[in-house]
MARDRENNU-200276 format. One record per residue: x, y, z of N, C-alpha, C in turn; residue in one letter; residue number from 1. Coordinates in Angstrom, 2 decimals, decimal comma. Example, Ala and Ser with C-alpha at 12.3 -4.5 7.8 and 13.67 -1.06 7.14 Angstrom:
// residues 2
@n.east: 13,19&n.north: -5,69&n.up: 7,80&ca.east: 12,30&ca.north: -4,50&ca.up: 7,80&c.east: 13,20&c.north: -3,30&c.up: 7,80&r: a&k: 1 .
@n.east: 12,85&n.north: -2,25&n.up: 7,08&ca.east: 13,67&ca.north: -1,06&ca.up: 7,14&c.east: 12,90&c.north: 0,03&c.up: 7,87&r: s&k: 2 .
This chain:
// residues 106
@n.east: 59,17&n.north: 17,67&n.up: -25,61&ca.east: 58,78&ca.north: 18,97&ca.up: -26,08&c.east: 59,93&c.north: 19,94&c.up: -25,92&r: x&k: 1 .
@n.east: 60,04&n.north: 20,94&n.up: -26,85&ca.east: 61,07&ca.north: 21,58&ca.up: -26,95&c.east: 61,04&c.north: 22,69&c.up: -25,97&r: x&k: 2 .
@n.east: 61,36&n.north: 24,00&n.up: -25,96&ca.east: 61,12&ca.north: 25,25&ca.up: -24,74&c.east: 60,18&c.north: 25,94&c.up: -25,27&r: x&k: 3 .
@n.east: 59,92&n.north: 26,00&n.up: -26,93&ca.east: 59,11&ca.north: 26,75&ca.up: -27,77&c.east: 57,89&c.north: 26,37&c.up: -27,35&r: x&k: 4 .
@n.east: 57,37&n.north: 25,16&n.up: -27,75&ca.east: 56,11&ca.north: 24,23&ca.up: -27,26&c.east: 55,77&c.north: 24,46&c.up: -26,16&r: x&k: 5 .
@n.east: 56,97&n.north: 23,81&n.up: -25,04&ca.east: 56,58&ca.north: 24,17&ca.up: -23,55&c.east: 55,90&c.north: 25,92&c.up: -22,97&r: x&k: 6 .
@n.east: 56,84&n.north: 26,54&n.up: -23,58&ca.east: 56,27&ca.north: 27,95&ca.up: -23,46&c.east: 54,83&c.north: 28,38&c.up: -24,29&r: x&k: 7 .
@n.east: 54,91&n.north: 27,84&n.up: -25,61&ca.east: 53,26&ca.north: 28,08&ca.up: -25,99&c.east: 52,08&c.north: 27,21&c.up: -24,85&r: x&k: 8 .
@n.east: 52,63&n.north: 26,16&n.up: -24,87&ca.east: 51,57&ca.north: 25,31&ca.up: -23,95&c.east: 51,66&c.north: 26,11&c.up: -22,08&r: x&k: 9 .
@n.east: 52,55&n.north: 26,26&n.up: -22,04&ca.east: 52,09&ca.north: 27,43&ca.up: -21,07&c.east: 51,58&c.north: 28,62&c.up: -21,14&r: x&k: 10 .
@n.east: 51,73&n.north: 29,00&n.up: -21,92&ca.east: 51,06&ca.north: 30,58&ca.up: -22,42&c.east: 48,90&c.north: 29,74&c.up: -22,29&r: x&k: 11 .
@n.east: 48,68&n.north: 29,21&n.up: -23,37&ca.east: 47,53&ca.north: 28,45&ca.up: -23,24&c.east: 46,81&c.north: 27,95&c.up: -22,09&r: x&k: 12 .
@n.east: 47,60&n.north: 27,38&n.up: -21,15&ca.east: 46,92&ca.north: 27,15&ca.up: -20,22&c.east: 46,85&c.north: 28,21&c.up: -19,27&r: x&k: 13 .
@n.east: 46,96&n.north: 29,18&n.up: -19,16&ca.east: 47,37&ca.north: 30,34&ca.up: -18,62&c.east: 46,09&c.north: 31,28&c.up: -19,24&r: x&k: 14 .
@n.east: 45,86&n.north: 31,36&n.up: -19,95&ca.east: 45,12&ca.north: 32,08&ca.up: -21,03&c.east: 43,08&c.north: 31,34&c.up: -20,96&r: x&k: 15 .
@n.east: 43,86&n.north: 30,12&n.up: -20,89&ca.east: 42,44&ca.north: 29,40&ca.up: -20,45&c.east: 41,97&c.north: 29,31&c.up: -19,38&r: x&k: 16 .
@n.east: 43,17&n.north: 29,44&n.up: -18,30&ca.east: 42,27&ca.north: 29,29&ca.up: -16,87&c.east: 42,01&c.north: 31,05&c.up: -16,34&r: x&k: 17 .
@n.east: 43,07&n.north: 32,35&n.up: -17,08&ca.east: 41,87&ca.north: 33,17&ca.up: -16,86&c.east: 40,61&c.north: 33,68&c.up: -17,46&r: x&k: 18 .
@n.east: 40,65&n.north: 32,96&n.up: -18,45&ca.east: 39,37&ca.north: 33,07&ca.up: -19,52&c.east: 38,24&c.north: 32,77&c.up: -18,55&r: x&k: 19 .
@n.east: 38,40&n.north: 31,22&n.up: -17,76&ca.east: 37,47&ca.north: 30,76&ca.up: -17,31&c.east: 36,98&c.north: 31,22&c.up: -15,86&r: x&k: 20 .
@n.east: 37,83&n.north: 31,58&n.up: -15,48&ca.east: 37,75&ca.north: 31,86&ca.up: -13,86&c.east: 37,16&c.north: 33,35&c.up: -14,25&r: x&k: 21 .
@n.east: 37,67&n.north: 34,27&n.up: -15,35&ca.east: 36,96&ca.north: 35,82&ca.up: -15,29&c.east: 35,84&c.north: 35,37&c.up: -15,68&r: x&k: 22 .
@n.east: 35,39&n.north: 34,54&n.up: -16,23&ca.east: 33,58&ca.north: 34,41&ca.up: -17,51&c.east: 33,02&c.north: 33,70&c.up: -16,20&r: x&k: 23 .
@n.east: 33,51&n.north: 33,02&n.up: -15,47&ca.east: 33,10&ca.north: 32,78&ca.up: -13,91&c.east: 32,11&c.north: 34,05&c.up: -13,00&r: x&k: 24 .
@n.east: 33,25&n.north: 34,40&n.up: -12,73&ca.east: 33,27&ca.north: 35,42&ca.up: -12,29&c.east: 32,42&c.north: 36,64&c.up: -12,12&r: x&k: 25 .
@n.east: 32,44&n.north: 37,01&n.up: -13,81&ca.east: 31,48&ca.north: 37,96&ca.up: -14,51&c.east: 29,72&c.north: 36,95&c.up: -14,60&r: x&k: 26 .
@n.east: 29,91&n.north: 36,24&n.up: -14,63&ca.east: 28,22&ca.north: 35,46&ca.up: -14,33&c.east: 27,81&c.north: 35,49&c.up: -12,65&r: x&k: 27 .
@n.east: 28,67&n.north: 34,98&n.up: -11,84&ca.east: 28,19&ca.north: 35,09&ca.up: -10,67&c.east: 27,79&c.north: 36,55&c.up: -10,11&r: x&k: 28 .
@n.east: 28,90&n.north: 37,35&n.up: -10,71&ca.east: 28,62&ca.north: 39,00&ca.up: -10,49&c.east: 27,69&c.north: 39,79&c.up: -10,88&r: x&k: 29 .
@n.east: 27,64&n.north: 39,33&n.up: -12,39&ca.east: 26,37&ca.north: 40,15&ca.up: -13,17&c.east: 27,01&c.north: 41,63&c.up: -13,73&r: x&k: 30 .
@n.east: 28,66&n.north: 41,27&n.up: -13,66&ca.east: 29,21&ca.north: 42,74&ca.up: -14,08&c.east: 30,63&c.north: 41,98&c.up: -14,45&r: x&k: 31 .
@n.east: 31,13&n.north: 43,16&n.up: -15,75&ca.east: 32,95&ca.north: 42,63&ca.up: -16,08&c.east: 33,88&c.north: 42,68&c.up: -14,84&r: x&k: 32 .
@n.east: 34,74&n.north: 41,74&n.up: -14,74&ca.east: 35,84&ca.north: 41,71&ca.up: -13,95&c.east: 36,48&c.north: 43,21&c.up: -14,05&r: x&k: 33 .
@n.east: 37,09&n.north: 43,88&n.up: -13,05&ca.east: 37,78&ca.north: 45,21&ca.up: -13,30&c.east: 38,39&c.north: 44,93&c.up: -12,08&r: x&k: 34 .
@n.east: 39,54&n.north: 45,83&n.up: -11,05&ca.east: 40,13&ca.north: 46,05&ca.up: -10,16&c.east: 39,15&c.north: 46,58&c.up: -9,07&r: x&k: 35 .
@n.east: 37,83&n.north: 46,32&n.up: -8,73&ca.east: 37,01&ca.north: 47,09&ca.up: -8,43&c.east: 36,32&c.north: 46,23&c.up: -7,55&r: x&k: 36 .
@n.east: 35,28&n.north: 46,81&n.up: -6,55&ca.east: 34,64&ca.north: 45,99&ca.up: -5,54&c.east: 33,19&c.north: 45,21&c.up: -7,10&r: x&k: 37 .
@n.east: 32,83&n.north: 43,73&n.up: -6,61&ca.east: 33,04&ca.north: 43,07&ca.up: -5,86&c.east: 34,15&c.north: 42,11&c.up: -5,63&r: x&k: 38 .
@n.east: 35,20&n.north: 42,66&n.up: -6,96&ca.east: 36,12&ca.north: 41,38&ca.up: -7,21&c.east: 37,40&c.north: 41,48&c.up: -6,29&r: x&k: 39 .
@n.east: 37,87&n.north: 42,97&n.up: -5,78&ca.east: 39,10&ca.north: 43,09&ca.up: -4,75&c.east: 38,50&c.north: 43,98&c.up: -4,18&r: x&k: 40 .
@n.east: 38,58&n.north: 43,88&n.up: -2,53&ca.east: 38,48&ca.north: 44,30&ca.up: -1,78&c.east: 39,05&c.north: 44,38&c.up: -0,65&r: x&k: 41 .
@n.east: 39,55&n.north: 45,25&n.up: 0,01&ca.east: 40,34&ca.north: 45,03&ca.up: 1,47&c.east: 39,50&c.north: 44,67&c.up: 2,84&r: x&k: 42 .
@n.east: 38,56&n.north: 44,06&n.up: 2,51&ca.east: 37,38&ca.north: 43,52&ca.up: 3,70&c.east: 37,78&c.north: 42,07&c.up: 3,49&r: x&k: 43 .
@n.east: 38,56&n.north: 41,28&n.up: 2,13&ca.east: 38,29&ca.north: 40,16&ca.up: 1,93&c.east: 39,46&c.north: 39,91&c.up: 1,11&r: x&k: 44 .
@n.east: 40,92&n.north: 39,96&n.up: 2,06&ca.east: 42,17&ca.north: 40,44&ca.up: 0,99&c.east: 42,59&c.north: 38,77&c.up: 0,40&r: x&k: 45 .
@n.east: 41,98&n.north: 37,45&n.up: 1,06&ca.east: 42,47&ca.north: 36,27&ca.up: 0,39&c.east: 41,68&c.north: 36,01&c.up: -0,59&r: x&k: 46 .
@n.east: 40,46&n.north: 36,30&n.up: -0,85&ca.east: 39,23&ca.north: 36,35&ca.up: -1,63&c.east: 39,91&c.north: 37,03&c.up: -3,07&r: x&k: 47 .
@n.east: 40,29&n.north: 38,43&n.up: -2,66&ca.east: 41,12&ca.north: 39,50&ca.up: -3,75&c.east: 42,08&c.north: 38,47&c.up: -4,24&r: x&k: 48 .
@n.east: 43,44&n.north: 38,40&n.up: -3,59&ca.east: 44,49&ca.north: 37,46&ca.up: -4,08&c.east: 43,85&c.north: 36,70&c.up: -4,81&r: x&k: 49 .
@n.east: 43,21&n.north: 35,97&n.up: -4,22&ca.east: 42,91&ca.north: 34,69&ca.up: -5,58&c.east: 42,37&c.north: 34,67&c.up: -7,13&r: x&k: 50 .
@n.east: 41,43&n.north: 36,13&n.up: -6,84&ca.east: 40,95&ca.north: 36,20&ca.up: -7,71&c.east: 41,58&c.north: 36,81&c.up: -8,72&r: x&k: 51 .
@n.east: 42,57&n.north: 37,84&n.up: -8,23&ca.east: 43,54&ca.north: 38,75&ca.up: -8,84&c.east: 44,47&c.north: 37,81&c.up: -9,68&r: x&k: 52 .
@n.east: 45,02&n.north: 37,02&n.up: -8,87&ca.east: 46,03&ca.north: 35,80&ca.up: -9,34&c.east: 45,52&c.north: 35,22&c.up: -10,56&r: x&k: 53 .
@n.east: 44,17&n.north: 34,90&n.up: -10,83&ca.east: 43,63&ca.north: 33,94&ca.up: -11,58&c.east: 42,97&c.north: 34,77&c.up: -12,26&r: x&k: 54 .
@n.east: 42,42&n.north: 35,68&n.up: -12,19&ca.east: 41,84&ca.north: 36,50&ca.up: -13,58&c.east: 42,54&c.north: 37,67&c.up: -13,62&r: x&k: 55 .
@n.east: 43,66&n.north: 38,13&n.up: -13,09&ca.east: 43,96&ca.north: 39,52&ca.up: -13,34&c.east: 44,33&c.north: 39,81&c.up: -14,38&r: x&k: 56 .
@n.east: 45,14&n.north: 39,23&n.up: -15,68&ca.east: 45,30&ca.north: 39,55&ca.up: -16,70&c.east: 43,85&c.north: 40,01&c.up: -17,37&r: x&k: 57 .
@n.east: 42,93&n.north: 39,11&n.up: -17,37&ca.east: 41,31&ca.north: 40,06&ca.up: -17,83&c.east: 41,23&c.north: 40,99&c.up: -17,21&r: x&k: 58 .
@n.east: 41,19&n.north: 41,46&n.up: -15,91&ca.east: 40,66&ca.north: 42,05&ca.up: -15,16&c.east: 41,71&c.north: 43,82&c.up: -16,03&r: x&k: 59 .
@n.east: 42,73&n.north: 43,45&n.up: -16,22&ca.east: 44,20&ca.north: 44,48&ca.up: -16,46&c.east: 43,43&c.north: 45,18&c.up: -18,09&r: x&k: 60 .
@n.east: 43,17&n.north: 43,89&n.up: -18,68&ca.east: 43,38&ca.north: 44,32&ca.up: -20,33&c.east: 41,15&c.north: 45,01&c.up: -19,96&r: x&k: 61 .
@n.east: 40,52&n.north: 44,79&n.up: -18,95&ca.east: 39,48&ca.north: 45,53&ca.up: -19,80&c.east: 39,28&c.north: 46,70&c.up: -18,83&r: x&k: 62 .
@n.east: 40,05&n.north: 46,88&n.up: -17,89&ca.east: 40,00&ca.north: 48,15&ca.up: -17,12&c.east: 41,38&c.north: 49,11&c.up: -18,26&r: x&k: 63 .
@n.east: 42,25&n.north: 48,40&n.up: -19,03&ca.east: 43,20&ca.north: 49,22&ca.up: -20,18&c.east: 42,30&c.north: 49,88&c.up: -21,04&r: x&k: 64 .
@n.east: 41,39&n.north: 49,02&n.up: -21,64&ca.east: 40,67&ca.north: 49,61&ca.up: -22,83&c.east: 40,07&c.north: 50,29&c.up: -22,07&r: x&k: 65 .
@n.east: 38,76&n.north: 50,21&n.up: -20,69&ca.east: 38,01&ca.north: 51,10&ca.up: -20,84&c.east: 38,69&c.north: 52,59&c.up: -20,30&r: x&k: 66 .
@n.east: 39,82&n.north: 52,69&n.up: -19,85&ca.east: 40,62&ca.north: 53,89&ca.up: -19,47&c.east: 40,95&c.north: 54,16&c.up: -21,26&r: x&k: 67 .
@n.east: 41,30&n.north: 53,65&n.up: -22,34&ca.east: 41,41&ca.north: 54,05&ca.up: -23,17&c.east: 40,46&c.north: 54,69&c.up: -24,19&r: x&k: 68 .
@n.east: 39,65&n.north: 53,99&n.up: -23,88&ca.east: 38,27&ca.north: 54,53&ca.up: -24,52&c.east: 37,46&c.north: 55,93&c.up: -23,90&r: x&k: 69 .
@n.east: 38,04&n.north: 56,37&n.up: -22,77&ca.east: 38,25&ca.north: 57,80&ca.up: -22,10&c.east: 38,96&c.north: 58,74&c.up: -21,96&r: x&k: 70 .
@n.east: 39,93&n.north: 57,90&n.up: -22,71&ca.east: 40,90&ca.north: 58,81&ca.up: -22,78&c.east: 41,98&c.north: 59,37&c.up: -21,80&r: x&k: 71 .
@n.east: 42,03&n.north: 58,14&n.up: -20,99&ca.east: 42,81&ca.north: 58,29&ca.up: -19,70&c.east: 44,19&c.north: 57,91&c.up: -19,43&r: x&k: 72 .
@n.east: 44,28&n.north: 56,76&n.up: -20,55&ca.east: 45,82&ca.north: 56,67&ca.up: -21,19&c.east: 46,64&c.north: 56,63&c.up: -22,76&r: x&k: 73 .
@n.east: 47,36&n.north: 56,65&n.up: -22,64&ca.east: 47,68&ca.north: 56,49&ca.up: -24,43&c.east: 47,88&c.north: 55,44&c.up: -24,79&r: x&k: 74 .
@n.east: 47,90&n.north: 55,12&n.up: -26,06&ca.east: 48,63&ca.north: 54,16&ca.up: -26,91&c.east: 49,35&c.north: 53,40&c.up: -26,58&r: x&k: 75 .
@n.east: 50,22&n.north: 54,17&n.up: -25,87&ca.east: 51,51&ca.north: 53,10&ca.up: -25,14&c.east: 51,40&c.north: 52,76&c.up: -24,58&r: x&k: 76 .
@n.east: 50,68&n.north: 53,51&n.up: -23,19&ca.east: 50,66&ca.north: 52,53&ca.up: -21,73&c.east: 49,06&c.north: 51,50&c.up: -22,19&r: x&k: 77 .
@n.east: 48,66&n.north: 51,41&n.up: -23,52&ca.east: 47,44&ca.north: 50,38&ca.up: -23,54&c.east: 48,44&c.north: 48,93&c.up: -23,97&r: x&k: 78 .
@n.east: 49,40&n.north: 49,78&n.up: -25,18&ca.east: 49,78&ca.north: 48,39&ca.up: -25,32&c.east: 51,28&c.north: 47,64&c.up: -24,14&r: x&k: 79 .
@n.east: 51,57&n.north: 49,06&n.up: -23,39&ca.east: 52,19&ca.north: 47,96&ca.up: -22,05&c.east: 51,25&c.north: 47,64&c.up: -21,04&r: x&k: 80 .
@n.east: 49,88&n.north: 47,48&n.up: -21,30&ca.east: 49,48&ca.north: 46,77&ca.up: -20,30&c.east: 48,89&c.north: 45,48&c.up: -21,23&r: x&k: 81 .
@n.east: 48,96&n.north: 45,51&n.up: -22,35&ca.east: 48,74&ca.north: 44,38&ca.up: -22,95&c.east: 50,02&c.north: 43,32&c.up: -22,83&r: x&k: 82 .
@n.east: 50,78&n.north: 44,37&n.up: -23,08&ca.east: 52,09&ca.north: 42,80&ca.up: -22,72&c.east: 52,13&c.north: 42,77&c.up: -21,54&r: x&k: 83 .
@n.east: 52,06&n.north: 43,36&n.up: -20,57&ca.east: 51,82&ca.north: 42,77&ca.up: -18,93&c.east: 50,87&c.north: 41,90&c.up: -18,67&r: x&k: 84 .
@n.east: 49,88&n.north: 41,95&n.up: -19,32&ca.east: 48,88&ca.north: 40,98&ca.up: -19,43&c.east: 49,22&c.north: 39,81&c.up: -20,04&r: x&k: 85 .
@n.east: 50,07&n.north: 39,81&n.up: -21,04&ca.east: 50,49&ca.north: 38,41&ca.up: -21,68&c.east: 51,37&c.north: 37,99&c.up: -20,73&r: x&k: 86 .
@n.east: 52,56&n.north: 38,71&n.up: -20,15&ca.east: 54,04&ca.north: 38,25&ca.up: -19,32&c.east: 52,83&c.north: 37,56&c.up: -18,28&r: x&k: 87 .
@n.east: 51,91&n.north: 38,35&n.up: -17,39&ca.east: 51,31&ca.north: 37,46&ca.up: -16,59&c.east: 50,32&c.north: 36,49&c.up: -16,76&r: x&k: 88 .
@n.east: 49,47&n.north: 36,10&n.up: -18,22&ca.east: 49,05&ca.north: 35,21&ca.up: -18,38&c.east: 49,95&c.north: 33,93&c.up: -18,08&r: x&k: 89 .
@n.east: 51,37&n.north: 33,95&n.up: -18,99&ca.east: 52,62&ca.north: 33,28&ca.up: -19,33&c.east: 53,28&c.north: 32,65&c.up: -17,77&r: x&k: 90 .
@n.east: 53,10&n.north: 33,74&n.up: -16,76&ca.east: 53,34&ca.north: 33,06&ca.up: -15,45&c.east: 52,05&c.north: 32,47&c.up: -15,02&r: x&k: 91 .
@n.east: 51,17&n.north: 32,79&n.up: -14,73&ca.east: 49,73&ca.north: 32,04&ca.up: -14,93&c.east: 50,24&c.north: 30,76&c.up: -14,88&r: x&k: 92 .
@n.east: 50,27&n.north: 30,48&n.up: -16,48&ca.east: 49,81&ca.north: 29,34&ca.up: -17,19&c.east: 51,65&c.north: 28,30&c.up: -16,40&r: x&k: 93 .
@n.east: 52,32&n.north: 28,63&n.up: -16,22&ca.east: 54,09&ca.north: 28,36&ca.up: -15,71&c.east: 53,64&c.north: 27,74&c.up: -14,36&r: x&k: 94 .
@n.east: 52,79&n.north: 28,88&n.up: -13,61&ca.east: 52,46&ca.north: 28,18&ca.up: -11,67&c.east: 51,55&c.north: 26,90&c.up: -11,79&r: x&k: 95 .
@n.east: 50,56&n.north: 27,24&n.up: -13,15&ca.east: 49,82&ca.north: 26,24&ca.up: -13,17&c.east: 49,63&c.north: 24,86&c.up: -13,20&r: x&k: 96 .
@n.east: 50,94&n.north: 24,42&n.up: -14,70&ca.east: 51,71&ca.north: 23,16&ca.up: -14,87&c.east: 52,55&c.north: 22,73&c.up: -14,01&r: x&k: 97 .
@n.east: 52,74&n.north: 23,74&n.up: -13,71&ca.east: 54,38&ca.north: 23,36&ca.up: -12,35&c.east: 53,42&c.north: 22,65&c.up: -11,35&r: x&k: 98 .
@n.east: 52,17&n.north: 22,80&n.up: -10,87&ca.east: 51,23&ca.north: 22,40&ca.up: -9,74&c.east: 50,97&c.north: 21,08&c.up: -10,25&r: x&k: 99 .
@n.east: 49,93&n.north: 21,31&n.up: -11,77&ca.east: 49,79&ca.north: 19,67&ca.up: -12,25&c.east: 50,77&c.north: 18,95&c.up: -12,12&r: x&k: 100 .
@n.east: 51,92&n.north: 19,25&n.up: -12,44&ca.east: 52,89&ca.north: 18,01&ca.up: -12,63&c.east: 53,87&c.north: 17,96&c.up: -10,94&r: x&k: 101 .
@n.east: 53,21&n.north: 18,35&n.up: -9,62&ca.east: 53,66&ca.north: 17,81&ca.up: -8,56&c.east: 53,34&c.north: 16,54&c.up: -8,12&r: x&k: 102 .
@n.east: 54,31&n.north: 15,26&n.up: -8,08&ca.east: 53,82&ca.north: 14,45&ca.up: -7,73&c.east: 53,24&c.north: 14,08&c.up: -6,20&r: x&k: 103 .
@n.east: 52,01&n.north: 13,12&n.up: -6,14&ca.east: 52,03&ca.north: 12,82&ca.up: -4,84&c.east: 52,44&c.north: 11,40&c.up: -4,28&r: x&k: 104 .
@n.east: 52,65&n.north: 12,01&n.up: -3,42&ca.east: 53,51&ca.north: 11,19&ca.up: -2,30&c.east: 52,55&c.north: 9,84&c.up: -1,86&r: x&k: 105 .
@n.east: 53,23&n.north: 8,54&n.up: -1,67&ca.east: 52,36&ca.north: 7,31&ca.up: -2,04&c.east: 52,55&c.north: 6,64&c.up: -0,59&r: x&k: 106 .
């Protein structure tokens, strides 16, 4: 595979595991993922990390819109948090493969 491929196929898996871990998430909760208690909290900061790590790109792009839809940021800072959301899907999906493909020790 070339770097193009490798990088789409990382982008994808990146994209899919926070798809799944936020739609997780948001069912066990009964509310959208946001930066917000019950999903980060400083009572439960390894709980936060993980969850942050693994859904924060959702968690980024729907706390963007709904600040946008209030009117709390502009245009610009919606669509730089959309590409922050992609750059960190893109590492996401990079920690992820790098893990699958550690071999174990026999």
């Amino acid at each position: 595979m070339g770097p193009v491929e490798l990088t789409a196929f990382a982008f994808l898996v990146g994209l899919t595991a926070c798809g799944q871990v936020g739609s997780a998430m948001e069912l066990v909760a009964g509310r959208k993922v946001a930066f917000t208690e019950p999903y980060v909290s400083s009572a439960h900061v390894l709980r936060s990390l993980a969850a942050t790590a693994c859904a924060g790109p959702f968690m980024l792009v729907n706390d963007a819109l709904d600040a946008r839809r209030d009117g709390r940021i502009s245009s610009v800072a919606l669509i730089s948090c959309g590409c922050t959301a992609v750059a960190w899907t893109l590492a996401l999906g990079i920690v992820l493969v790098a893990v699958a493909c550690w071999e174990v020790p026999t």
